[in-house]
C-alpha positions as a printed NumPy array, in Angstrom:
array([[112.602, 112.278,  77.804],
       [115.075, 111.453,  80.282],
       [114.799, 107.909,  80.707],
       [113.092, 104.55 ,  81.102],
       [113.441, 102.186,  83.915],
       [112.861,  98.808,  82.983],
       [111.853,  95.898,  82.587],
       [108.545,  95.61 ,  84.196],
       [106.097,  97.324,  82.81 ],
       [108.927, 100.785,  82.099],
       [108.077, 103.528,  83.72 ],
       [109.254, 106.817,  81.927],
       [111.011, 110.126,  83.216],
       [110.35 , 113.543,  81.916],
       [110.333, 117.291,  82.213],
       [106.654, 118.25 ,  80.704],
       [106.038, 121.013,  78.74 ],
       [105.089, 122.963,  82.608],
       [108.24 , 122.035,  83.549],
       [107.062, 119.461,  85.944],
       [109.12 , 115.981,  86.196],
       [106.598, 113.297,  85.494],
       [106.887, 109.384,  85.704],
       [104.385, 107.738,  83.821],
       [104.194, 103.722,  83.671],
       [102.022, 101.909,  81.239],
       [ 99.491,  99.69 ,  82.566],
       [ 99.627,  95.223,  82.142],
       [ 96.108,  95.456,  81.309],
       [ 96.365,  97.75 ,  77.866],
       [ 94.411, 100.525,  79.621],
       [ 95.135, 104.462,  80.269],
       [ 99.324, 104.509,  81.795],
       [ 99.798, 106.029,  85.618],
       [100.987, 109.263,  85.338],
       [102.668, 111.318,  88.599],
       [103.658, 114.566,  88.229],
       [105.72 , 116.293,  90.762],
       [106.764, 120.032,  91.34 ],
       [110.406, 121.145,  92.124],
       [110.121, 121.569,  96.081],
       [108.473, 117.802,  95.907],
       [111.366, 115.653,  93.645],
       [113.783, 116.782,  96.037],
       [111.662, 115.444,  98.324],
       [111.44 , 111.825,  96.676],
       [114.864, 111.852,  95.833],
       [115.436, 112.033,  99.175],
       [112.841, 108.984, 100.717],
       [114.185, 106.781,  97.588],
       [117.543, 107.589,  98.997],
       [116.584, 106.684, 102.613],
       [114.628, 103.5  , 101.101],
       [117.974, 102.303,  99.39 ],
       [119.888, 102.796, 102.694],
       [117.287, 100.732, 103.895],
       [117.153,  97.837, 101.532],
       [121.338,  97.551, 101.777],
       [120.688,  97.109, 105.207],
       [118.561,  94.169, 105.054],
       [120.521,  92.719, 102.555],
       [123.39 ,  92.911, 104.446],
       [121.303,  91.097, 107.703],
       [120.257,  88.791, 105.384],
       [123.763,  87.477, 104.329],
       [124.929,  87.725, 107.148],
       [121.889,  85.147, 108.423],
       [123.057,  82.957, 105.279],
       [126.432,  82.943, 106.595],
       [125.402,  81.634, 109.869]])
């Protein structure tokens, strides 16, 4: 395993025995966890939109202190 992000609801990293990456996240309701599973070409891929999507967020944090300050 490579990690867990918590706290809601963790969602766990890992290399599967295919040598996929895989993030599986158990469920609130007790029932079968999400599981994705990615291939190389593809988690260079989301590594890259979850870069773009922090980039994003900082941004409208920053607009939205700046609104506070005003």
């Amino acid at each position: 395993m490579i990690g867990t992000i918590e706290p809601r609801y963790g969602a766990t990293v890992y290399i599967s025995d295919a040598q996929k990456v895989c993030i599986q996240q158990e469920t609130n309701d007790g029932g079968e966890p999400h599981l994705l599973i990615f291939e190389e070409g593809e988690v260079s891929e989301l590594i890259g939109l979850l870069q773009q999507a922090l980039s994003e967020f900082d941004e409208i944090r920053r607009v939205a202190a700046e609104n506070e300050e005003n």
